[in-house]
C-alpha positions in Angstrom: -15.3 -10.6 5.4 -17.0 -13.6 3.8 -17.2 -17.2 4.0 -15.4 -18.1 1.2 -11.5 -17.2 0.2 -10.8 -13.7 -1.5 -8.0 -13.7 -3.8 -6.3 -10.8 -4.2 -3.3 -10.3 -7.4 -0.9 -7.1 -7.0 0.6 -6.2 -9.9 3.4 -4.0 -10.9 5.8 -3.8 -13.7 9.2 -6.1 -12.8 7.4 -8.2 -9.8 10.6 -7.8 -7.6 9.9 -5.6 -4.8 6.4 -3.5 -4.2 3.8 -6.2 -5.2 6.2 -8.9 -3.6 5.8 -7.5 0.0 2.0 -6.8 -1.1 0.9 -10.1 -2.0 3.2 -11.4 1.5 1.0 -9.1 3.7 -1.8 -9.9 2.1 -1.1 -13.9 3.1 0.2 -13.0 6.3 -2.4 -10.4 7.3 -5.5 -12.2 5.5 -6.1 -15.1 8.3 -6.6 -17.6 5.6 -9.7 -15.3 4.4 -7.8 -13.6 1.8 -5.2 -14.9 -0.2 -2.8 -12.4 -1.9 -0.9 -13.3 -5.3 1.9 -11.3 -7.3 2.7 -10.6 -10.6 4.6 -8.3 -13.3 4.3 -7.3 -16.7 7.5 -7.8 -17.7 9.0 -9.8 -14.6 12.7 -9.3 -13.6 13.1 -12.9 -13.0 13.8 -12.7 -9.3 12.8 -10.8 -6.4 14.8 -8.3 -4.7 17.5 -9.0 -2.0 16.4 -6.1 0.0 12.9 -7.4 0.0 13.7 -10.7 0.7 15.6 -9.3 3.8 13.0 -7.2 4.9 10.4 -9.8 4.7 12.7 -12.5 6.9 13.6 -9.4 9.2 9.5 -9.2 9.9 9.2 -13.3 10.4 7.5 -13.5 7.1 8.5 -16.7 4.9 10.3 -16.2 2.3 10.5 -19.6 0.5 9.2 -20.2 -3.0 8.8 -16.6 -3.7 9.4 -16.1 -7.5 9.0 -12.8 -10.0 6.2 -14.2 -11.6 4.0 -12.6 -15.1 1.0 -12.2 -15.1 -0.2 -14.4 -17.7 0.0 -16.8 -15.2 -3.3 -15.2 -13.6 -5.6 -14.8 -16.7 -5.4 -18.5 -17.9 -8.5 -21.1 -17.4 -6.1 -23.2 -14.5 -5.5 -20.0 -13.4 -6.9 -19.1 -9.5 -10.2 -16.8 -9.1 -9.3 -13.0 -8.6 -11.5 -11.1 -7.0 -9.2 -8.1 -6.9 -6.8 -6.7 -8.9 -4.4 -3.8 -7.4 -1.3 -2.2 -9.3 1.1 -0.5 -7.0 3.1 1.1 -9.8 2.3 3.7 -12.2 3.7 1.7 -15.2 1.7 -1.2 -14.7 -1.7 0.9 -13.9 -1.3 2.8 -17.5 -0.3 -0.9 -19.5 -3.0 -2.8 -20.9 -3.7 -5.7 -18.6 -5.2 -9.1 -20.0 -8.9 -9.3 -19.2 -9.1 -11.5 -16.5 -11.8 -13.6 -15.8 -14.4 -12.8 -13.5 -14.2 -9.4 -13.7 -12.5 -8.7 -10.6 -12.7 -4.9 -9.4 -9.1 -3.3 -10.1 -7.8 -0.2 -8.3 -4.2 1.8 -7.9 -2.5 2.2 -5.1 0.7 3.9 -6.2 3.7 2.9 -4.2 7.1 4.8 -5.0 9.4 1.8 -5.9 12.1 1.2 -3.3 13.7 -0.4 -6.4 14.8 2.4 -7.8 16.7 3.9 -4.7 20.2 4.8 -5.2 22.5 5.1 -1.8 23.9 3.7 1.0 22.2 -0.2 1.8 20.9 2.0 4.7 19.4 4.2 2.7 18.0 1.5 0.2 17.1 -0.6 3.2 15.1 2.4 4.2 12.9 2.8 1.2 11.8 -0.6 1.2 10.9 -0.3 4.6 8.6 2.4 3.7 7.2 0.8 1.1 5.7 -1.7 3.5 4.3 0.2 6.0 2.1 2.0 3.5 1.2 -1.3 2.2 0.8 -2.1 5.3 -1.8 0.4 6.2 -3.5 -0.2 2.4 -4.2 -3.9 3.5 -5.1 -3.4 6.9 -7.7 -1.0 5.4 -8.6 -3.3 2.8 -8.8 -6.0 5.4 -11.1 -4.3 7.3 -14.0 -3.8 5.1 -17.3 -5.2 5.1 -16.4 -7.2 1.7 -20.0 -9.1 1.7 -21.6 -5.9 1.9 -20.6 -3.5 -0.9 -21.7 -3.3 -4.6 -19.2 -3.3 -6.7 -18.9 0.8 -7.1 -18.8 1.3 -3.4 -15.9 -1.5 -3.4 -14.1 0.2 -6.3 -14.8 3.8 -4.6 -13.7 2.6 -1.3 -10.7 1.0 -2.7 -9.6 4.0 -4.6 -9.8 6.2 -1.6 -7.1 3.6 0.1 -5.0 3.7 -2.7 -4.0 7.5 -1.5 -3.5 6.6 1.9 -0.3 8.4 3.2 -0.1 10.2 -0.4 
């Protein structure tokens, strides 16, 4: 890693579940060094129960988290990104604003535990998933040499973590 912060924004479509626990691993994972942000599209307006419960069953805070759009990323007050990952298939296909600074982008297609019809058990399950490959994505992320990559390696090496467990 580097000296200075890297700020990561996870996008996906409704900002309620998938880039939620994303962007709460990131922060929890990143030892201050990374700093992981969330946003949608077109934001539900609130985040999921079952990822709320999830992330307070794991000792993750859960205060202040909001579905949030991304426009609130690609204004001038808005914090540097250095990365920008979707994690669901609508948001990788929509036309995202160009943010400044040109961060690199990738996909890391996560099914969305959202969608799950069932039992709680069974949606319960699903977002439980859903973390642990994020999980494994940011660990991986985590653990590359940031400082030393040109921006095709990064893109190339970020690609190839996108299809962990796939």
């Amino acid at each position: 890693m580097t000296d200075k912060t890297t700020n990561i924004l996870i996008l996906c479509t409704g900002n309620s579940a998938r880039s939620i626990l994303a962007e709460c691993l990131i922060n929890q994972l990143g030892n201050g060094q990374v700093c992981g942000f969330s946003a949608g599209s077109t934001p539900v307006g609130k985040v999921n129960p079952f990822a709320i419960d999830l992330l307070a069953d794991k000792g993750v805070a859960v205060e202040g988290l909001r579905s949030k759009s991304w426009d609130e990323f690609a204004g001038p007050d808005a914090p540097h990104i250095d990365y920008v990952i979707t994690v669901c298939n609508n948001a990788a296909g929509e036309t995202c604003p160009i943010w400044p600074g040109h961060p690199v982008t990738a996909h890391w297609g996560i099914p969305d535990p959202a969608g799950v019809e069932g039992t709680d058990e069974q949606k319960a399950q699903a977002f439980l998933e859903a973390y642990e490959r994020l999980e494994k994505r940011i660990k991986a992320f985590l653990a590359l040499p940031l400082g030393e990559l040109d921006t095709n390696s990064l893109k190339n090496r970020l690609d190839a973590i996108g299809l962990i467990d796939d």
